[in-house]
Residue frames relative to the residue before (quaternion, step in Angstrom):
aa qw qx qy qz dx dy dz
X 1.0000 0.0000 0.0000 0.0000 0.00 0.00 0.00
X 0.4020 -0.6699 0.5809 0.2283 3.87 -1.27 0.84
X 0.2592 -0.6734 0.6920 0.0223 3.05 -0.96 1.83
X 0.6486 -0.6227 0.4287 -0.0886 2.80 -1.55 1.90
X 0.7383 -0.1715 0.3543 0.5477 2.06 -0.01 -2.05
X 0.1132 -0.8816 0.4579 0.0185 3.60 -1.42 1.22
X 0.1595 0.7644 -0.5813 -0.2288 3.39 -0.46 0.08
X 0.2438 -0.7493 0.6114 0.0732 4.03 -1.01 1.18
X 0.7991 -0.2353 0.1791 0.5234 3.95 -0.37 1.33
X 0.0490 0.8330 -0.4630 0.2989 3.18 0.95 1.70
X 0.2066 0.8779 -0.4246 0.0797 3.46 0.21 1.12
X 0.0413 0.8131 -0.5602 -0.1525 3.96 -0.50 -0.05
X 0.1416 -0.6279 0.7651 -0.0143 3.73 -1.12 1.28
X 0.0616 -0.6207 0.7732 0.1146 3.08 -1.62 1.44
X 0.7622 0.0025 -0.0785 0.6426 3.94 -0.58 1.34
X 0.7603 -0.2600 0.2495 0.5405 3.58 -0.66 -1.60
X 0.5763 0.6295 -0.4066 0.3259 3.42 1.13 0.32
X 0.2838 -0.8122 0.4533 0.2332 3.82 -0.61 0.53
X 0.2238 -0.8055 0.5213 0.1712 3.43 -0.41 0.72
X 0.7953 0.1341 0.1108 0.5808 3.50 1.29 -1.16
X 0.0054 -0.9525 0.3028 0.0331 3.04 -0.11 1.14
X 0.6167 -0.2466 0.1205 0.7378 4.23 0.37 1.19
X 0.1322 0.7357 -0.6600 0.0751 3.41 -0.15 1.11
X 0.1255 -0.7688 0.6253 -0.0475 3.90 -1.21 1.11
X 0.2752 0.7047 -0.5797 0.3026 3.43 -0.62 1.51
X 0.0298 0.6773 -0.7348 -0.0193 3.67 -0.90 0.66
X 0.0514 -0.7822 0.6175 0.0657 3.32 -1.45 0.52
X 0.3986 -0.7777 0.4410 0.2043 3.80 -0.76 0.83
X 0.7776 -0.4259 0.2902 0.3602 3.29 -0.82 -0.08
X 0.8680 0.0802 -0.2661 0.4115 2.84 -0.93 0.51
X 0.4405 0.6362 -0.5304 0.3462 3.93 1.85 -0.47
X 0.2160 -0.7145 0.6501 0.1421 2.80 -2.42 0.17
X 0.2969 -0.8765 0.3707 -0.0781 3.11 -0.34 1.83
X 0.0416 -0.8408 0.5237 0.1311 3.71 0.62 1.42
X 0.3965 -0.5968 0.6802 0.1549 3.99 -1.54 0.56
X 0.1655 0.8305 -0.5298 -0.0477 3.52 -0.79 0.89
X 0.0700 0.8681 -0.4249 0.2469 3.64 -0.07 0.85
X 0.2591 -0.5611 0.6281 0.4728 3.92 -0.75 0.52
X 0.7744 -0.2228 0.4701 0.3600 2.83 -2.72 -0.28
X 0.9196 0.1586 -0.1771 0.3127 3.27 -0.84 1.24
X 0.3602 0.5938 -0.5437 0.4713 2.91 1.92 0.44
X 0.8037 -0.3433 0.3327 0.3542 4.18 -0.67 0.14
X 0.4699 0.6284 -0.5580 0.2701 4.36 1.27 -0.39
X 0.7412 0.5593 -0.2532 0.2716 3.34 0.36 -1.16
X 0.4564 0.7325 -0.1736 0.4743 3.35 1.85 -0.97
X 0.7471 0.4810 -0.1274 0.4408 2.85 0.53 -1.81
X 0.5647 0.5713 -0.3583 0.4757 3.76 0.96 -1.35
X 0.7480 0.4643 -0.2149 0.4228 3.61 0.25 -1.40
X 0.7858 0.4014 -0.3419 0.3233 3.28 0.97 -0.21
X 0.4237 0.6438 -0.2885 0.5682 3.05 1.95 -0.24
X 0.6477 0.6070 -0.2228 0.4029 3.55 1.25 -0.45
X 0.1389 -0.8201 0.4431 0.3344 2.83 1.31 -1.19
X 0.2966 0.7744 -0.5006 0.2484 3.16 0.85 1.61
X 0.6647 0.1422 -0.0664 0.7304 3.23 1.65 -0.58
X 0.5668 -0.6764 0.4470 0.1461 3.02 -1.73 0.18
X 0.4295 -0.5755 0.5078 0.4759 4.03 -0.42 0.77
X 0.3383 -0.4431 0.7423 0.3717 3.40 -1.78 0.08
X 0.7827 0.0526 -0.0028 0.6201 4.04 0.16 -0.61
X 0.7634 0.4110 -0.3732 0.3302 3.16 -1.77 -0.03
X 0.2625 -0.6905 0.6326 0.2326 3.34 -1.57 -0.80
X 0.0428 -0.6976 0.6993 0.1499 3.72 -1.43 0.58
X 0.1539 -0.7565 0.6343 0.0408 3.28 -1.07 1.37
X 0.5167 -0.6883 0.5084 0.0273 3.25 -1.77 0.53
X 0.6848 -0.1978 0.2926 0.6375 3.34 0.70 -0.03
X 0.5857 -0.4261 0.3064 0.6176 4.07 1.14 0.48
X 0.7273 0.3813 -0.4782 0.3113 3.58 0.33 -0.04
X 0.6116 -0.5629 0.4830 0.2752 3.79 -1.34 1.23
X 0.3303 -0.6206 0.6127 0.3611 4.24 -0.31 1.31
X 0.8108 0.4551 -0.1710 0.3262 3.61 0.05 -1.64
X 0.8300 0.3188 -0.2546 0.3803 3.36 1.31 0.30
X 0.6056 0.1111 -0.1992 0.7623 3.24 2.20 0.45
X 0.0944 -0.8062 0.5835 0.0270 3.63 0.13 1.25
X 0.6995 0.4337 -0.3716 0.4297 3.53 1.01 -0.47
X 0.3891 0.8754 -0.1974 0.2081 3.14 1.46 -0.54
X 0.7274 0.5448 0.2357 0.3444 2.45 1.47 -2.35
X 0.7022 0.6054 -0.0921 0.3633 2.28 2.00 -0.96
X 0.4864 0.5759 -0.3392 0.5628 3.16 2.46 -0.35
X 0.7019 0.4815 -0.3455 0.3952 3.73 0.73 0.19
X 0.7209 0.4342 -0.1690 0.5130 3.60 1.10 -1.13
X 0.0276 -0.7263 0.6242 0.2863 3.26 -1.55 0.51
X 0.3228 -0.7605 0.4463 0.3440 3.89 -0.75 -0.05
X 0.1347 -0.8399 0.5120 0.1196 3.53 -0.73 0.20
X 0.1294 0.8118 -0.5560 -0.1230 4.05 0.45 0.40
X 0.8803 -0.2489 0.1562 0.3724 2.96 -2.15 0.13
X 0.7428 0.2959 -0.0665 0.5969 3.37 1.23 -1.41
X 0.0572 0.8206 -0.5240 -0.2208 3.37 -0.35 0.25
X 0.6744 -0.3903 0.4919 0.3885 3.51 -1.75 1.78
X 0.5012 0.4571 -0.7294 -0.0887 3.23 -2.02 0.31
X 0.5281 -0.4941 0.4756 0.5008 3.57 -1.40 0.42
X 0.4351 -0.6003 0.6045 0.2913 3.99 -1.36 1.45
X 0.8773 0.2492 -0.2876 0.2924 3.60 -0.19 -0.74
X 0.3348 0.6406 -0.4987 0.4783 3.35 1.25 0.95
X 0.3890 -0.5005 0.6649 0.3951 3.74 -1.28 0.38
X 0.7388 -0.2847 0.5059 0.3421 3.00 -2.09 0.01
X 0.7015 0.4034 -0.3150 0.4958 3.93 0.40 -1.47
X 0.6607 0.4905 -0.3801 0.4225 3.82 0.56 -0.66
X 0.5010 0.6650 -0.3516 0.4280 3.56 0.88 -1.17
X 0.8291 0.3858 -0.1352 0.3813 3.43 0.39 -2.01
X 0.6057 0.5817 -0.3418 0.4218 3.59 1.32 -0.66
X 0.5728 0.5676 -0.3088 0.5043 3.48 1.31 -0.94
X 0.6831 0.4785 -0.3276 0.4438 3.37 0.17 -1.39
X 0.8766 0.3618 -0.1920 0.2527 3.54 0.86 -0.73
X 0.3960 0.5765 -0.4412 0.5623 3.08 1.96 -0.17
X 0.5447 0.6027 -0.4622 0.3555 3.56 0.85 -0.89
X 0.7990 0.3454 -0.1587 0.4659 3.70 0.02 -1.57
X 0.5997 -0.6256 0.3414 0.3639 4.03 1.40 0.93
X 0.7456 0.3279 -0.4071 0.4133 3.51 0.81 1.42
X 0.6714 -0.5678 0.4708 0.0722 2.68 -1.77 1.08
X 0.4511 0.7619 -0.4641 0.0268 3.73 -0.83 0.24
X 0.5941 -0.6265 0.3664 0.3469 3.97 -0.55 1.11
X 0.8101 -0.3475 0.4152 0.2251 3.35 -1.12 0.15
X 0.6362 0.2237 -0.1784 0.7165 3.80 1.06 -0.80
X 0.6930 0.5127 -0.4198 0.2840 3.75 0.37 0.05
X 0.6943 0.4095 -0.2806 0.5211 2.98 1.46 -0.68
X 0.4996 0.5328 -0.4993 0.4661 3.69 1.27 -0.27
X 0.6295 0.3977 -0.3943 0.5387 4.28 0.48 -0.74
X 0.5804 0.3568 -0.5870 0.4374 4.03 0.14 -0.37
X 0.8072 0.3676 -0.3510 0.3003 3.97 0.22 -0.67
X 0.4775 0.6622 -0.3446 0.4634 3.01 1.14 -0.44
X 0.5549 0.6185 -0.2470 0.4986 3.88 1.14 -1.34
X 0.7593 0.5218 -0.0723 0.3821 2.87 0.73 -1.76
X 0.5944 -0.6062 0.3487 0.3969 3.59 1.68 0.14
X 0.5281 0.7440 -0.2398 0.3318 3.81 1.02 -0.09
X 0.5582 -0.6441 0.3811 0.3584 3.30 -0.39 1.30
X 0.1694 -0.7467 0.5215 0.3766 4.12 -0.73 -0.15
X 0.3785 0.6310 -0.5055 0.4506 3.28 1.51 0.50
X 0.7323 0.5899 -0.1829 0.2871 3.47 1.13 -0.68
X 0.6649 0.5335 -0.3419 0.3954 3.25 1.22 -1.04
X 0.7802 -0.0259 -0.4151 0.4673 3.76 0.13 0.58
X 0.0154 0.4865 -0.7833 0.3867 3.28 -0.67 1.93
X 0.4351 -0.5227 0.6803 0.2732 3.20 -1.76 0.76
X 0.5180 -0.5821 0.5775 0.2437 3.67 -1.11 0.82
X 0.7323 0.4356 -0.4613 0.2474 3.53 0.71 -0.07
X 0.3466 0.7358 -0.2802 0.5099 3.32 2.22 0.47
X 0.4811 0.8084 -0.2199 0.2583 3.48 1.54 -0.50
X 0.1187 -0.6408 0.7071 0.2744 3.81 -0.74 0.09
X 0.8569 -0.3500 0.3219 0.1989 3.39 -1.75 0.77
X 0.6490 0.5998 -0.0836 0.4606 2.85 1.54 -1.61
X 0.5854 0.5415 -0.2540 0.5473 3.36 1.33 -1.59
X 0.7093 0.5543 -0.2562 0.3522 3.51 0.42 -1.51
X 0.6568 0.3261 -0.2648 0.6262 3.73 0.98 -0.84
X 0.6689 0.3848 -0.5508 0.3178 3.76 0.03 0.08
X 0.3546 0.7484 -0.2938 0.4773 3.89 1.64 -0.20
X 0.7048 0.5781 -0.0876 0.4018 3.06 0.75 -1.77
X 0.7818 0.2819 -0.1446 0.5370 3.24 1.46 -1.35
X 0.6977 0.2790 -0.4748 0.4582 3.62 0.64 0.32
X 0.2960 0.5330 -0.6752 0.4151 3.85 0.77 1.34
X 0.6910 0.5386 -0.3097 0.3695 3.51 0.95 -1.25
X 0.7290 0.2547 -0.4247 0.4725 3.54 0.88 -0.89
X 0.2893 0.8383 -0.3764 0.2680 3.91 0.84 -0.23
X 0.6653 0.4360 0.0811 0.6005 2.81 1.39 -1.83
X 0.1004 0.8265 -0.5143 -0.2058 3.51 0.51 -0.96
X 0.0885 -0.7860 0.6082 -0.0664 2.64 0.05 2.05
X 0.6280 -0.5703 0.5009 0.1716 3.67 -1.55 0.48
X 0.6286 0.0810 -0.0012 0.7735 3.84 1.91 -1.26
X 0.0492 -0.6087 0.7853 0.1019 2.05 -1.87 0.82
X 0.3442 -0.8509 0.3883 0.0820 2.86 -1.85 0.80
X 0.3399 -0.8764 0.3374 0.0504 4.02 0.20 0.77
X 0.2707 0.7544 -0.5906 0.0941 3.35 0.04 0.43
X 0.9525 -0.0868 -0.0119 0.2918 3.35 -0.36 1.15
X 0.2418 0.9296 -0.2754 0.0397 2.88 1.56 0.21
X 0.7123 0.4090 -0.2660 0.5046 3.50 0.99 -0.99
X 0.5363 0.6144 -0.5588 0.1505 3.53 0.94 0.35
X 0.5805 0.6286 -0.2592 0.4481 3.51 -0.63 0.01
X 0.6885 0.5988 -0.2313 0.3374 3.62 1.26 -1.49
X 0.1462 -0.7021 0.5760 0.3925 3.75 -0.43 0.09
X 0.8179 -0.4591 0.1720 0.3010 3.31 -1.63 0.45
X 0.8099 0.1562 -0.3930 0.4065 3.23 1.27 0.24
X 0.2708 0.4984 -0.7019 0.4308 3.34 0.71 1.34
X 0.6476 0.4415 -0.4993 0.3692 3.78 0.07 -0.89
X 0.5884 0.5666 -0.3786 0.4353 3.94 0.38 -1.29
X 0.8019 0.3608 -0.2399 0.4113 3.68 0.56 -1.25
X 0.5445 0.4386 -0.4076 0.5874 3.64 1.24 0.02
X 0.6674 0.2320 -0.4346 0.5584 3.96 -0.47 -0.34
X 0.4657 0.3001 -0.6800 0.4803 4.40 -0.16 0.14
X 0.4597 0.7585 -0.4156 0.2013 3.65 0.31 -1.00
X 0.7898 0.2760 -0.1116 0.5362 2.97 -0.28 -2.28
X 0.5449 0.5826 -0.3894 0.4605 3.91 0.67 -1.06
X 0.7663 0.3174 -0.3418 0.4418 3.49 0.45 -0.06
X 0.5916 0.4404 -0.3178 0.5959 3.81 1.43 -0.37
X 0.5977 0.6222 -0.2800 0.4209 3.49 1.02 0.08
X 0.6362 0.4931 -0.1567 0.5723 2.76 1.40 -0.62
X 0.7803 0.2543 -0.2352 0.5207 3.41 0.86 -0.87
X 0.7723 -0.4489 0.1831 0.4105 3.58 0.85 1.48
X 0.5740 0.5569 -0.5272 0.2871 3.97 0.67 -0.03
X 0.5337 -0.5579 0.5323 0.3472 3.63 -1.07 0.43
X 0.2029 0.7179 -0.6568 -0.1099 3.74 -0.94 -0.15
X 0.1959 -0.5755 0.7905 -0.0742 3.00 -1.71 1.17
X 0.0769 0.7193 -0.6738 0.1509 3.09 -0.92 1.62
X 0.1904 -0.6972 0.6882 0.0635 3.85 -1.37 0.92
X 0.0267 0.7939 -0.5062 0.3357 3.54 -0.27 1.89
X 0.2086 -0.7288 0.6314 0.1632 3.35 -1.06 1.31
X 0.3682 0.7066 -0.4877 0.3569 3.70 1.59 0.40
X 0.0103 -0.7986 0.5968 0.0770 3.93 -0.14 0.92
X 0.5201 0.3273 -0.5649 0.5507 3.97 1.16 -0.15
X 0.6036 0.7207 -0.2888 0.1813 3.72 -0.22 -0.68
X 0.6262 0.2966 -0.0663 0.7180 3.10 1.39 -1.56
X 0.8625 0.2122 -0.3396 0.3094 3.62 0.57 0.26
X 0.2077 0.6322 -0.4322 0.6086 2.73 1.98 1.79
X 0.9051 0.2693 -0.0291 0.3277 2.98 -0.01 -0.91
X 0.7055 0.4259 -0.2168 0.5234 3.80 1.30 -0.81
X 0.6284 -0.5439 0.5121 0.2170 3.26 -1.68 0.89
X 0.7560 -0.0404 0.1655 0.6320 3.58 1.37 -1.42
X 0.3873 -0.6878 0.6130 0.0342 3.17 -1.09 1.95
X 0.1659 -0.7076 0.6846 0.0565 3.93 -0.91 0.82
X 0.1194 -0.5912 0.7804 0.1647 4.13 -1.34 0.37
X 0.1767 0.6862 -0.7054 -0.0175 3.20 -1.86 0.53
X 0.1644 -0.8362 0.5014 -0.1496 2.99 -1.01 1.32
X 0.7988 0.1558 -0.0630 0.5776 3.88 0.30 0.55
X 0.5884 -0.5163 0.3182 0.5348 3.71 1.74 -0.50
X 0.6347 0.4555 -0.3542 0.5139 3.16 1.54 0.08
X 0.4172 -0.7399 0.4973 0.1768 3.30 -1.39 0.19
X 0.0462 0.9379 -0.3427 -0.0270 3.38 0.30 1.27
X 0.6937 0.5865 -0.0646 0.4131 3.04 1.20 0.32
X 0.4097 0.7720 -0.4830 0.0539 4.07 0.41 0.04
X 0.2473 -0.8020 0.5433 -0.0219 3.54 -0.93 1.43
X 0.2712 -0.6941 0.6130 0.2625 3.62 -0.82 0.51
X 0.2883 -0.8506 0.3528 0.2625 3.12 -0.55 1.15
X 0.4952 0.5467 -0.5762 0.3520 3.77 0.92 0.23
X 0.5889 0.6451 -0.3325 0.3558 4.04 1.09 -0.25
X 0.7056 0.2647 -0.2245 0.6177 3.65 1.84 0.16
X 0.1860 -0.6336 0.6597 0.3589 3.47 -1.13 -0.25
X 0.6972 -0.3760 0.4208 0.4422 3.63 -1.73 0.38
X 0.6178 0.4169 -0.5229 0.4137 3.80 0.40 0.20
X 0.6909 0.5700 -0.2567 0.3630 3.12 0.63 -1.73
X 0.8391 0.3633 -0.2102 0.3460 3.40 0.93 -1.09
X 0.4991 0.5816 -0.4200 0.4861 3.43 1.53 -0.01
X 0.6200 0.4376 -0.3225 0.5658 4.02 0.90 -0.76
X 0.4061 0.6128 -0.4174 0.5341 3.91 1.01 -0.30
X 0.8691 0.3063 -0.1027 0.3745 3.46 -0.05 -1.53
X 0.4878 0.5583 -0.3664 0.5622 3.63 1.59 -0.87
X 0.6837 0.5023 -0.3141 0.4261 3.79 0.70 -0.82
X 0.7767 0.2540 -0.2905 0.4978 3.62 0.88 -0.26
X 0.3871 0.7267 -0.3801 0.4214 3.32 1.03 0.33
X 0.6360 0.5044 -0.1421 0.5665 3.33 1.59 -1.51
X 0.7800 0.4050 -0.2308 0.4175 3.86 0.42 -0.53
């Protein structure tokens, strides 16, 4: 299988604190790979370092074989990012939003191309020229993802996405990734969503202190089993 993504003794020390500790994970194509963890256990860390926003104190997170912390720009033709909020310019439509974002990442695309990337992407077609600042959260991350396929990025990244979502924005995002999942994109998502990530992911991760104690196949729990799982290491 083609390892994606890696991280090899992936660690981050701010002074004598640890943020991330020898983290080890490879993920293959097309898999989805949920992060579960309170605030400050190490998800958010990790994202940024896969970003190349900061730097490991040891180790290495690779992209597709390429070193984040040694070709951040590199990386950047492979990865998409997605935070809690996602950036868009409000008084842009959606279609403008996506054309930018993509001339940005060094592509080109007509008018009906970018209206099918949102559409794809799960958007009303009443919507795509609305200013984005007219948006629900929901609207705003589905934007987010047809920059990613736009680009055809290889990762995606998650940090929290369904918070915020009501139950059917969340339902209509995991059809989502399940559908970028299928057509081969990696996802790496960091998520206090425990029905969600065990909807939607091949493999459920716990982290707790910057370490990662924990990696579950998720057809081997249900969303009960695996939330009292995690409530159980939370306590020790």
């Amino acid at each position: 299988m083609q390892i994606i993504l890696e991280a090899q003794g992936l660690s981050k020390n701010y002074g004598d604190k640890t943020a991330l500790n020898a983290l080890n994970l490879q993920l293959t194509k097309g898999e989805i790979f949920s992060l579960l963890g309170p605030n400050g256990a190490g998800k958010s860390t990790t994202i940024n370092l896969f970003l190349g926003f900061i730097k490991p104190t040891s180790g290495a997170a690779r992209i597709n074989g390429i070193d984040a912390a040694v070709d951040p720009v590199g990386i950047k033709e492979h990865l998409a990012y997605i935070p809690e909020q996602v950036m868009l310019y409000q008084n842009l439509s959606g279609r403008e939003n996506l054309s930018l974002l993509s001339a940005l990442a060094g592509f080109q695309y007509s008018q009906p191309e970018l209206d099918q990337f949102l559409i794809d992407a799960g958007l009303q077609p009443e919507a795509i020229n609305k200013r984005v600042g007219s948006y629900s959260k929901g609207m705003r991350q589905k934007v987010g993802i047809a920059a990613a396929v736009a680009k055809n990025a290889k990762v995606l990244l998650l940090d929290e996405p369904t918070s915020g979502l009501d139950p059917k924005a969340s339902n209509e995002f995991s059809e989502l990734l399940l559908r970028l999942s299928q057509a081969g994109t990696t996802i790496f998502m960091a998520t206090h969503d425990i029905f969600r990530a065990r909807e939607v992911s091949q493999r459920i991760g716990i982290m707790k202190a910057g370490s990662l104690i924990d990696q579950i196949s998720a057809d081997k729990l249900n969303a009960g089993e695996l939330e009292q799982l995690y409530l159980d290491y939370m306590k020790g």
